[in-house]
N, CA and C of each residue as an Amber inpcrd file, in Angstrom:
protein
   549
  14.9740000 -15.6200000  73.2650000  14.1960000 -15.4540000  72.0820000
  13.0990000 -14.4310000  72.3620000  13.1190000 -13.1890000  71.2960000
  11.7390000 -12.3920000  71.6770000  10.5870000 -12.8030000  71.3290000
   9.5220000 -12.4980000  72.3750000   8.1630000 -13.3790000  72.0160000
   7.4950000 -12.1670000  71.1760000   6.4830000 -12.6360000  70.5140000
   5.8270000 -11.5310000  69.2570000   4.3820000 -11.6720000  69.7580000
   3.7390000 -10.7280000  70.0400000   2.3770000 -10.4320000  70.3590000
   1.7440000 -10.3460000  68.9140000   1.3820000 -11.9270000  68.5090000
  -0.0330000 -12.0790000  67.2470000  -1.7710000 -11.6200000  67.1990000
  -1.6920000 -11.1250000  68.5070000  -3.5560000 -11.2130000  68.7490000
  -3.6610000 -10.0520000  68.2480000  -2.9230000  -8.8930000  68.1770000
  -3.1810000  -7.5050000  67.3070000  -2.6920000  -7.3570000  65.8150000
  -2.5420000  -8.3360000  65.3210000  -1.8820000  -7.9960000  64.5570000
  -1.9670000  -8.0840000  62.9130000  -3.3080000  -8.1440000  63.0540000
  -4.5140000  -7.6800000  61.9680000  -4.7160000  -6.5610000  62.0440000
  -4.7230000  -5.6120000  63.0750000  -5.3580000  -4.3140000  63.1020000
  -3.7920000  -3.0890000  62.4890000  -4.6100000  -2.1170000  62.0140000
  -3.0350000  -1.3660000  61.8350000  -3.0950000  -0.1220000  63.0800000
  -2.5060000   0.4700000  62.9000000  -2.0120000   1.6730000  63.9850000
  -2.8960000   2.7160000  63.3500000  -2.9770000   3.7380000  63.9640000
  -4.0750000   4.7430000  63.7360000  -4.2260000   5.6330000  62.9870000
  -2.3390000   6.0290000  62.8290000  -1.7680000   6.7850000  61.4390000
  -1.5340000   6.4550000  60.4370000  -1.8000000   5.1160000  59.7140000
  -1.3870000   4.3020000  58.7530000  -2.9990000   3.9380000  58.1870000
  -3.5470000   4.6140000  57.9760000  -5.2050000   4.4820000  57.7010000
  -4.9400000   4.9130000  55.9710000  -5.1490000   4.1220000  55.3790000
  -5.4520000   4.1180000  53.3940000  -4.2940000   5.0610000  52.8860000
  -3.4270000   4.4930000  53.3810000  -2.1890000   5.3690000  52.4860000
  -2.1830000   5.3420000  50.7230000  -2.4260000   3.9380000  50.7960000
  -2.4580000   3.3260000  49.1860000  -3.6140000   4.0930000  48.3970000
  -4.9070000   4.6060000  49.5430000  -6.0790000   4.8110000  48.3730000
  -5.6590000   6.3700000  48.6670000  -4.9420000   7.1620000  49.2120000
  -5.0400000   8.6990000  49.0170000  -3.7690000   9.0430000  48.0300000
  -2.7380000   7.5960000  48.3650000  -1.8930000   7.9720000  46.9850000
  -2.7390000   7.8060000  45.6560000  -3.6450000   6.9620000  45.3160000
  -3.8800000   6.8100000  44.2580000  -4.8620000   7.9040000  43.7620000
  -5.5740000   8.3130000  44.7070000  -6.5160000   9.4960000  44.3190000
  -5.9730000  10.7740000  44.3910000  -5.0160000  11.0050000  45.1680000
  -4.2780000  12.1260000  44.7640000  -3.3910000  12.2730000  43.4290000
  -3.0130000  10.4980000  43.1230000  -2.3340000  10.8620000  41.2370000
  -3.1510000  11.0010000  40.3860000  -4.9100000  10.1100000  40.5670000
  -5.6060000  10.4850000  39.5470000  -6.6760000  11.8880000  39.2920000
  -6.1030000  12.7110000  40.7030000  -6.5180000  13.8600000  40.3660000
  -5.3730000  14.9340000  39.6090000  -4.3120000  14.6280000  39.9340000
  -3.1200000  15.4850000  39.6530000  -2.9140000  15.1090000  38.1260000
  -3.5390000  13.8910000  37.2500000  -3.5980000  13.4860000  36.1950000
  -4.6290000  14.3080000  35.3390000  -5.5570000  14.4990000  36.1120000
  -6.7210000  14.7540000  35.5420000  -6.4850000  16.8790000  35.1980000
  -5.7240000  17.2670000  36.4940000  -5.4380000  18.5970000  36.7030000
  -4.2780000  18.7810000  35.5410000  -3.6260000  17.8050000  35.1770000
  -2.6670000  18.1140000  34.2680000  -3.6900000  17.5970000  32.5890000
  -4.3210000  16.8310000  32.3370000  -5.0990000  17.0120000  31.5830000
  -6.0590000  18.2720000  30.8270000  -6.4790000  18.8110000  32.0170000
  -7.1670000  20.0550000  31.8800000  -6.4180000  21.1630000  31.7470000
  -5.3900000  21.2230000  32.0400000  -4.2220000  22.4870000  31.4180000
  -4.1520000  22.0750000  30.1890000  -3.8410000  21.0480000  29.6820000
  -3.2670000  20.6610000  28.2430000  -4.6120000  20.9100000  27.4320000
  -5.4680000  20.7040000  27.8300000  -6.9650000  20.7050000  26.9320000
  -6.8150000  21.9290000  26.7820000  -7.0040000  22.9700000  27.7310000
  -6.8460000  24.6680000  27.8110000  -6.0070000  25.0770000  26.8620000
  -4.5940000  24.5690000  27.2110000  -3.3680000  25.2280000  26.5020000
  -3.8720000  24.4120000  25.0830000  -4.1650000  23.5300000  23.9630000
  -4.1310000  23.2670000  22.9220000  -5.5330000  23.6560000  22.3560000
  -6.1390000  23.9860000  22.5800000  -7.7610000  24.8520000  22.7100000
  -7.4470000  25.8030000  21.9190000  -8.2240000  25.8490000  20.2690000
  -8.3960000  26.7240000  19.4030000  -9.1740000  28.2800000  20.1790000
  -8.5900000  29.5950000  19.6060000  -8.8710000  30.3510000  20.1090000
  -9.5390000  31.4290000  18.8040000 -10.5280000  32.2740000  19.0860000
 -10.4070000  33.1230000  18.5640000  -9.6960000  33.9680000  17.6750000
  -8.1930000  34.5010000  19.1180000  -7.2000000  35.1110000  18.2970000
  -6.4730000  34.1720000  17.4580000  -6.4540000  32.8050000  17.7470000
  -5.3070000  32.0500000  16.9760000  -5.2940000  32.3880000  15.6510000
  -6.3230000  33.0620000  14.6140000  -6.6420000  32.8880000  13.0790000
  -6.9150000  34.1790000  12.8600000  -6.6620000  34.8690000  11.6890000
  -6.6620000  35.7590000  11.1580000  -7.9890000  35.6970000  10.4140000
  -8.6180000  37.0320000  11.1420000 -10.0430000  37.8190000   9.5380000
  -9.7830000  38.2350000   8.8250000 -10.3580000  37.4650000   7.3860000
  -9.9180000  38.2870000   5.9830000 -11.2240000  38.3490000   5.6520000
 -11.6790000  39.8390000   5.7510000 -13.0790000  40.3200000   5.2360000
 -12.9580000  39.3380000   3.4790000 -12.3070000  39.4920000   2.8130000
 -12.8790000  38.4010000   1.1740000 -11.7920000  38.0500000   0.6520000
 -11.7060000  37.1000000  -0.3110000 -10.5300000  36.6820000  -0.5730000
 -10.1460000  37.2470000  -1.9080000  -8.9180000  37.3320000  -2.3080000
  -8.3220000  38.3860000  -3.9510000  -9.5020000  37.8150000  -4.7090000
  -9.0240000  39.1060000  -5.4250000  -9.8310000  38.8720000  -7.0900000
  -8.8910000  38.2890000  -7.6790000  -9.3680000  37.1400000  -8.7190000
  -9.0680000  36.5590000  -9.8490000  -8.8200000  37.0710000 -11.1170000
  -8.1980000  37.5860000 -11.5980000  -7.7550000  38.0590000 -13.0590000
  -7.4070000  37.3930000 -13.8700000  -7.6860000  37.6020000 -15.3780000
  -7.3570000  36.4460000 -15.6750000  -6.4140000  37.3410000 -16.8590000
  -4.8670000  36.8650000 -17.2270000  -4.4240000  37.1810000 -18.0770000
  -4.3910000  37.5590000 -19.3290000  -3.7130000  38.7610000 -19.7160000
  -4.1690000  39.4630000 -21.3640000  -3.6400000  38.1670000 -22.3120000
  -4.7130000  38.4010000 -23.4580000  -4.6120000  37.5730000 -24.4040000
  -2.9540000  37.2610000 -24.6730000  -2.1830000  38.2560000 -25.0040000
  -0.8510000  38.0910000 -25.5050000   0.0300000  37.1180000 -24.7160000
  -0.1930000  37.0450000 -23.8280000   0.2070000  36.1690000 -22.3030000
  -0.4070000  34.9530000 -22.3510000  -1.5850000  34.7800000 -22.4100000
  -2.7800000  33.2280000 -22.1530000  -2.3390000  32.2280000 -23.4630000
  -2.4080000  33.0030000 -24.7710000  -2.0180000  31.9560000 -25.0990000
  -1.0510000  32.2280000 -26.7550000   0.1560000  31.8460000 -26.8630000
   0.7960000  32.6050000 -27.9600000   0.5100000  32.0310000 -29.2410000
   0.6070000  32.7720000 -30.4400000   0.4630000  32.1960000 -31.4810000
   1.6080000  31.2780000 -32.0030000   0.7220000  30.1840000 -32.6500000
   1.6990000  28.7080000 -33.0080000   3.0850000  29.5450000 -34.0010000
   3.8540000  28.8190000 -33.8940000   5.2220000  29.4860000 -34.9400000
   5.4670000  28.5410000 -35.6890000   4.3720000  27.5870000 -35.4910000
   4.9460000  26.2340000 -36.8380000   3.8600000  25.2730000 -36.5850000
   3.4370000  24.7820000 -37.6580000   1.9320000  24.0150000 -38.0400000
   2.0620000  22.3700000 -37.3440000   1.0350000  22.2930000 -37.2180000
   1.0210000  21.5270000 -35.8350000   1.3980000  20.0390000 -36.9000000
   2.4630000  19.2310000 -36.0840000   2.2430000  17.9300000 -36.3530000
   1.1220000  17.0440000 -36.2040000   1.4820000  15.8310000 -37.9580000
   0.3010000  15.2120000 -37.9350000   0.1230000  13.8800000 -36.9170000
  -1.1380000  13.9630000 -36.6730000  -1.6040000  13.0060000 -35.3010000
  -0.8190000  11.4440000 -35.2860000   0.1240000  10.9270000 -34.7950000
   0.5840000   9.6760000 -35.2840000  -0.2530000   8.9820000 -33.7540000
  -0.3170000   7.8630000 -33.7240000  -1.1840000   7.2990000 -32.9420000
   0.5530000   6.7430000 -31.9190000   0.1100000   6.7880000 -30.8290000
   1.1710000   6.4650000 -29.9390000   1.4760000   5.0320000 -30.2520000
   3.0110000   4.6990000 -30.1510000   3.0740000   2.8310000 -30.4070000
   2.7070000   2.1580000 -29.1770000   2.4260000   0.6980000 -29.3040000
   2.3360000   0.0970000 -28.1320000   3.5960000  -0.0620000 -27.3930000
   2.7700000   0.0010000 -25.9200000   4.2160000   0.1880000 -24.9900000
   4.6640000  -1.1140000 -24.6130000   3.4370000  -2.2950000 -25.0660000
   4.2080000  -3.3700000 -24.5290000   5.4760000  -3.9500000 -25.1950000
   5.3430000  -3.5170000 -26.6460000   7.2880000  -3.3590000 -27.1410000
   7.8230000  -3.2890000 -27.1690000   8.2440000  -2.5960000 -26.2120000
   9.1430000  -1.1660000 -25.9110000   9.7640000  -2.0000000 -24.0110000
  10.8550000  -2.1300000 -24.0510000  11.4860000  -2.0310000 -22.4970000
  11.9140000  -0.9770000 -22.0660000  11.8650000  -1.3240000 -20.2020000
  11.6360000   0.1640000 -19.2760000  13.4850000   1.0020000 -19.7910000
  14.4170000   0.1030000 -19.8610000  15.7430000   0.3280000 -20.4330000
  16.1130000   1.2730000 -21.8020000  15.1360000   0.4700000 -22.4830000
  15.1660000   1.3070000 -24.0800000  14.6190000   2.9400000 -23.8470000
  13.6380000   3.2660000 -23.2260000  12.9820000   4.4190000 -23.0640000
  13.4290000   5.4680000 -22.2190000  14.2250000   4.2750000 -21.3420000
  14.9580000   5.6390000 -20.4620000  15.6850000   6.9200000 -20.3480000
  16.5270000   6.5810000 -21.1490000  17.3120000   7.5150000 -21.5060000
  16.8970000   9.1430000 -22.3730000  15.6230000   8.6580000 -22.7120000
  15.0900000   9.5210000 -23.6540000  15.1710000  10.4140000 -24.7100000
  16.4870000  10.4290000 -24.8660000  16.9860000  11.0240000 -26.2120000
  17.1360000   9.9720000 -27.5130000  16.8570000   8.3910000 -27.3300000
  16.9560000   7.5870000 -28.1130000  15.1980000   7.2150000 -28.2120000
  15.1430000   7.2490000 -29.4280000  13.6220000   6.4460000 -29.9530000
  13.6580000   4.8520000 -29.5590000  12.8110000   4.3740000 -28.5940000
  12.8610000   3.3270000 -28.4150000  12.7280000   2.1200000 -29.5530000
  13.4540000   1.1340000 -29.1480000  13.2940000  -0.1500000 -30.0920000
  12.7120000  -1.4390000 -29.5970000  11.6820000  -1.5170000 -30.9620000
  10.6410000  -2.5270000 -30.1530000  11.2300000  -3.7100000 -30.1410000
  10.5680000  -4.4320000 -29.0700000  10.8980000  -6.0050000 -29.0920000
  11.0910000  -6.8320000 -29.5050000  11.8120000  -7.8530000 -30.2770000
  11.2370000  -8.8800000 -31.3340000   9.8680000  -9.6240000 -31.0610000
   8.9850000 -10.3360000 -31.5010000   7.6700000 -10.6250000 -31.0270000
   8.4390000 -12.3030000 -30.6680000   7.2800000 -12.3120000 -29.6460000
   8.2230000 -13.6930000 -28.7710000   7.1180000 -14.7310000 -29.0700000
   7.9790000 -15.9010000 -29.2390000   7.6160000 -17.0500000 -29.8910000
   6.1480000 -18.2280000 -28.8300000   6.9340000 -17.9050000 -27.5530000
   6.7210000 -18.2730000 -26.4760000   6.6680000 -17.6820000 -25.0360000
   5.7040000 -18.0650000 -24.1130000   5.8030000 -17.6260000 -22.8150000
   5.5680000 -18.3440000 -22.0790000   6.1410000 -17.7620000 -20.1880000
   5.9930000 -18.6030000 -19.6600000   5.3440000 -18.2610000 -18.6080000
   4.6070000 -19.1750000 -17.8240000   3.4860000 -18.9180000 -16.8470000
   4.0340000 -19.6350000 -15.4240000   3.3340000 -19.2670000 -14.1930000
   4.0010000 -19.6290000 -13.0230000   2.5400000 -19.7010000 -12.6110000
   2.3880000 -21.0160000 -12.0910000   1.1250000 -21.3870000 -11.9630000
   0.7850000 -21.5650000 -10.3190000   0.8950000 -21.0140000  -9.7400000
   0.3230000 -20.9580000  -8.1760000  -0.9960000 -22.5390000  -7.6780000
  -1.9520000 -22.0170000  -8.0290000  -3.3700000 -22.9850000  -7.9090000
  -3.9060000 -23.2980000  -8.7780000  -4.8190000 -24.2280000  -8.8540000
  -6.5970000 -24.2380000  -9.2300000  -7.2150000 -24.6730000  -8.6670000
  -8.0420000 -23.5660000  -8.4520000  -9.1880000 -23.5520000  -7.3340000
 -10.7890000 -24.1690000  -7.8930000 -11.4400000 -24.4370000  -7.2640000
 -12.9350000 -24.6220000  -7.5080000 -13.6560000 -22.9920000  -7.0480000
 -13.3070000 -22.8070000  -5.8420000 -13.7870000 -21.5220000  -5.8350000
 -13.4280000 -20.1360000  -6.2210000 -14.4250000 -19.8880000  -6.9290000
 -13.4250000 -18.3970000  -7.4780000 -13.5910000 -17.2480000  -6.3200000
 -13.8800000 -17.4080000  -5.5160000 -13.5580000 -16.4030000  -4.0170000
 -12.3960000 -16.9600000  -3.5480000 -11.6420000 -17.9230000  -3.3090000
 -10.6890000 -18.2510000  -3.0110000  -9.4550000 -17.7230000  -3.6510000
  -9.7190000 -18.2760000  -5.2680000  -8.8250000 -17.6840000  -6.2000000
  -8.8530000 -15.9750000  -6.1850000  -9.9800000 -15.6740000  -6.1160000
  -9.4600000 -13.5930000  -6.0190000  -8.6480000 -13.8650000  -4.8340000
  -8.9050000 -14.3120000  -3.7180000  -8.1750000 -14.2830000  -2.2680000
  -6.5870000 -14.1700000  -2.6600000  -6.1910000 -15.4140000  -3.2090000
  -4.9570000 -15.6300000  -3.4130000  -4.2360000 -14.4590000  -4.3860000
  -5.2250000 -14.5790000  -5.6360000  -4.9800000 -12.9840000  -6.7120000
  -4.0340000 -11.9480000  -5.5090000  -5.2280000 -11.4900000  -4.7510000
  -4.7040000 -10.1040000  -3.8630000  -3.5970000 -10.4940000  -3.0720000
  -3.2330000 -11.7020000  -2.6060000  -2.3710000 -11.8660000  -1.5950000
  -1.0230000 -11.7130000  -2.9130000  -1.1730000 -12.7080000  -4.0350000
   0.0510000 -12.6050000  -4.7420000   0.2730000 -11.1730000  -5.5460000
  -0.6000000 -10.3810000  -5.5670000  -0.6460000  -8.6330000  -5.8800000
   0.4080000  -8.0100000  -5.3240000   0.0670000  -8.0850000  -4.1620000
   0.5750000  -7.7440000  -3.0980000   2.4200000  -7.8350000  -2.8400000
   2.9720000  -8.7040000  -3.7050000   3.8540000  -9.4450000  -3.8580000
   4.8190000  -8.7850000  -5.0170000   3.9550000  -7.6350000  -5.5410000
   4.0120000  -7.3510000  -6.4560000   4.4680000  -8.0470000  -8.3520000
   3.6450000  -8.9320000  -7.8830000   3.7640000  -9.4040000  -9.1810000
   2.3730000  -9.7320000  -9.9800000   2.5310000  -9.9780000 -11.2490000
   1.2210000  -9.7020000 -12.4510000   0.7860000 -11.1460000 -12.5840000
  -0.4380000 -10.7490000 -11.8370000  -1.3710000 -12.1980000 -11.1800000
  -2.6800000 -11.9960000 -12.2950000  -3.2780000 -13.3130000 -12.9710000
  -4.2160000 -13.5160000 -13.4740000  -5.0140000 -14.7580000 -13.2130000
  -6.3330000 -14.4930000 -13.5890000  -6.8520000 -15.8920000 -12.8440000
  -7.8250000 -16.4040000 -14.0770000  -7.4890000 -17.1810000 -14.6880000
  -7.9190000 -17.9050000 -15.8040000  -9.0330000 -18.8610000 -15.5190000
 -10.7700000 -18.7290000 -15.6730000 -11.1610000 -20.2190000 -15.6020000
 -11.2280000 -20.9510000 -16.9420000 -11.3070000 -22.4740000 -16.9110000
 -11.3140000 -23.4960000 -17.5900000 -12.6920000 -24.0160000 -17.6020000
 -13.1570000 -24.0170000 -18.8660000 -14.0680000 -24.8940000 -19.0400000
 -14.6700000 -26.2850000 -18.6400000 -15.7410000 -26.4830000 -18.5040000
 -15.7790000 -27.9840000 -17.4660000 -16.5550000 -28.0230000 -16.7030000
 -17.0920000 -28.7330000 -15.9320000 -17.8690000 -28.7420000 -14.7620000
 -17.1650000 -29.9120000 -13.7050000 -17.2390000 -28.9940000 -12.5810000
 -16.9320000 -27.5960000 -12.2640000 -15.7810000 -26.8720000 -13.0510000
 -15.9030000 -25.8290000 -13.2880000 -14.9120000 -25.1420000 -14.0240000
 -13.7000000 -24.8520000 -12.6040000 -12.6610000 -24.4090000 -13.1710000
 -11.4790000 -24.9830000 -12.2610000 -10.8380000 -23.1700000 -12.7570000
 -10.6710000 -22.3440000 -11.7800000  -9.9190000 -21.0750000 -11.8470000
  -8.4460000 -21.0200000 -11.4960000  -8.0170000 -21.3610000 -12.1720000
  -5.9470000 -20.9100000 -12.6140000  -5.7480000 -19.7310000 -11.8470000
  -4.7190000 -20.0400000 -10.7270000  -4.2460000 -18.7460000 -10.4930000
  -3.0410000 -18.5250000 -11.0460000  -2.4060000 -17.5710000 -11.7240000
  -1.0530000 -17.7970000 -12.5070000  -0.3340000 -16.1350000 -12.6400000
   0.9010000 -16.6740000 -12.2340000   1.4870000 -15.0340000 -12.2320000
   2.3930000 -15.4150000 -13.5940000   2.1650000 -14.3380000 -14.4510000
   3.1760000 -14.0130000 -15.3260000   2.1110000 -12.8400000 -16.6090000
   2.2750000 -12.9580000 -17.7790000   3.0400000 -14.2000000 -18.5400000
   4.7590000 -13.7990000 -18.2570000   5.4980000 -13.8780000 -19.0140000
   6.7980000 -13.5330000 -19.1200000   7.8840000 -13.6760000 -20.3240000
   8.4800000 -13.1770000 -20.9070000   9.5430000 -13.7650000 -21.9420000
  10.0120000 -14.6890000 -22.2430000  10.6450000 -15.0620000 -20.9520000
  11.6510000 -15.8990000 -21.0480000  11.6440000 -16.7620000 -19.3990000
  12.3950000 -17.5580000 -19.7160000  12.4410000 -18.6240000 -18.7930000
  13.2730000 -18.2680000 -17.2990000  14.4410000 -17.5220000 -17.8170000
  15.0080000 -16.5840000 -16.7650000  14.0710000 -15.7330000 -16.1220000
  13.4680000 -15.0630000 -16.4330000  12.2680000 -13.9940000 -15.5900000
  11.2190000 -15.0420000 -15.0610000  10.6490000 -15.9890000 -15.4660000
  10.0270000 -16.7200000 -14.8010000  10.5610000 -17.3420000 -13.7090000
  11.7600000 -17.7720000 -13.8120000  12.5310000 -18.6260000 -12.3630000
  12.9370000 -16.8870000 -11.2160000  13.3750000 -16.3810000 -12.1260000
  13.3430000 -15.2820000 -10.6720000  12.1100000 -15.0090000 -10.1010000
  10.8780000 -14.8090000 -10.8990000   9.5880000 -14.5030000 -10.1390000
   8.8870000 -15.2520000  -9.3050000   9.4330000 -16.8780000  -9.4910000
   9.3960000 -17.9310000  -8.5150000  10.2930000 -17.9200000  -7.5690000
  11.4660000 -17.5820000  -7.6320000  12.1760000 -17.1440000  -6.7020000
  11.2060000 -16.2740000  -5.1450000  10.9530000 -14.8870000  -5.9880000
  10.0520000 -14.3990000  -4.9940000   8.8940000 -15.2630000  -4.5190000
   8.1880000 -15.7540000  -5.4710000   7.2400000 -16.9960000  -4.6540000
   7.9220000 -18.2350000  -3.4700000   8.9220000 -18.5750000  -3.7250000
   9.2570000 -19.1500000  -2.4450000   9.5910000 -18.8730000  -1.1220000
  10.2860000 -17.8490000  -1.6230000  10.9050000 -16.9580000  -0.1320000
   9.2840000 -16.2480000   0.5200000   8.3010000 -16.2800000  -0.0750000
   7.2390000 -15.9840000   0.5680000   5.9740000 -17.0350000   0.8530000
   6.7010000 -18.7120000   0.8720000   6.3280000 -19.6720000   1.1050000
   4.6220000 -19.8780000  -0.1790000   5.2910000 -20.1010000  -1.1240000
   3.5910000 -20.0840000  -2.2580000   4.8220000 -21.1990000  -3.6810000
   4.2650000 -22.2510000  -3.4580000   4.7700000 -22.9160000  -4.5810000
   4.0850000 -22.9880000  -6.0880000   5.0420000 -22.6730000  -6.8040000
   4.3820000 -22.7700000  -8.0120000   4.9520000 -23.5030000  -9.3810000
   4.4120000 -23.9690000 -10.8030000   4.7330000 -25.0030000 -11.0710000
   5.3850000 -23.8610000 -12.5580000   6.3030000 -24.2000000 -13.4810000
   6.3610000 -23.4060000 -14.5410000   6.0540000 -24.2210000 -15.5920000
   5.0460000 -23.1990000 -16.6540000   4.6350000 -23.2430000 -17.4970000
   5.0050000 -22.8250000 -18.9090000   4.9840000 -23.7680000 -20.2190000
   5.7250000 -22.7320000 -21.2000000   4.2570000 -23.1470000 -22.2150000
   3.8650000 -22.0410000 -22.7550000   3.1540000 -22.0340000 -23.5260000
   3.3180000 -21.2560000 -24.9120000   2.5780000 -21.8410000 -25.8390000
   3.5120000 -21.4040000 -27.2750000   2.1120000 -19.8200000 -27.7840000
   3.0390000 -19.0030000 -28.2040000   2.5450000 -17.1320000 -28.4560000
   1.0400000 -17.5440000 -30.1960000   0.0560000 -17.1560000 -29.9460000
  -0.6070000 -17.1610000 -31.2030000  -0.0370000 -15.8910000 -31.5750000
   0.0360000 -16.1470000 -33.2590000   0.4870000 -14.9600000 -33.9770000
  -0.4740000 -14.8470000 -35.0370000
């Protein structure tokens, strides 16, 4: 069995003196040397940009050009219809005059919360925004008054269950509401 001489063998040999600290200071200079080229080389210059003693003159076009005379008397002002009448379907196409909605009897609401605090309720507002859907926050009379958070309104009962749809799959339960249209 070979015997192993332990009494030296803390000390190292004479050529083996901080290998670890001249590697490391030799990469964080060679880091630093490659730093300072790149600073150099991306370093706005003088020549990089062109001198333009002033910039063009502005002219402004002959009358006959700026603006032509009308060739037919201007239509009379009709006031735009409301767009909430009107679906994104009907308008699309744009060669057809849209057709308004029948006026709806009823709607329906998707009721998220009610909160006591109305910092809470904006909270939730922005989170269900976000969700992209048409969030309102209703308070109720009372003490304490009680703030509704509620996404809709909506048509119909079908558009309300899909928009709850998206409320679940993004973990937010909500209750549906049908409320009857003042006319």
């Amino acid at each position: 069995m070979a015997r192993r001489d332990y009494k030296n063998a803390g000390t190292r040999a004479p050529g083996k003196r901080g290998g670890l600290f001249k590697i490391l200071f030799f990469g964080i200079l060679l880091g630093l040397v490659a730093a300072g080229v790149m600073a150099w080389y991306l370093m706005p210059r003088a020549s990089d940009f062109r001198h333009v003693e002033s910039a063009p003159e502005v002219k402004t076009p002959p009358a006959s050009i700026a603006s032509p005379a009308p060739t037919q008397p201007a239509a009379p002002a009709v006031p735009p219809p409301n767009p909430a009448n009107y679906t994104f379907y009907d308008i699309l196409p744009g060669d057809k005059a849209p057709k308004p909605l029948p006026p709806a009897k009823e709607q329906w609401w998707l009721q998220v919360a009610a909160l006591k605090n109305p910092g809470d309720a904006d909270t939730l507002r922005a989170k269900l925004t976000l969700l992209n859907l048409n969030v309102a926050v209703q308070a109720t009379p009372g003490t304490p008054p009680l703030h509704r958070v509620r996404v809709g309104p909506y048509r119909s009962q079908d558009a309300a269950e899909s928009a709850k749809e998206t409320l679940i799959l993004n973990k937010f339960e909500a209750r549906l509401i049908k409320e009857p249209v003042a006319q």
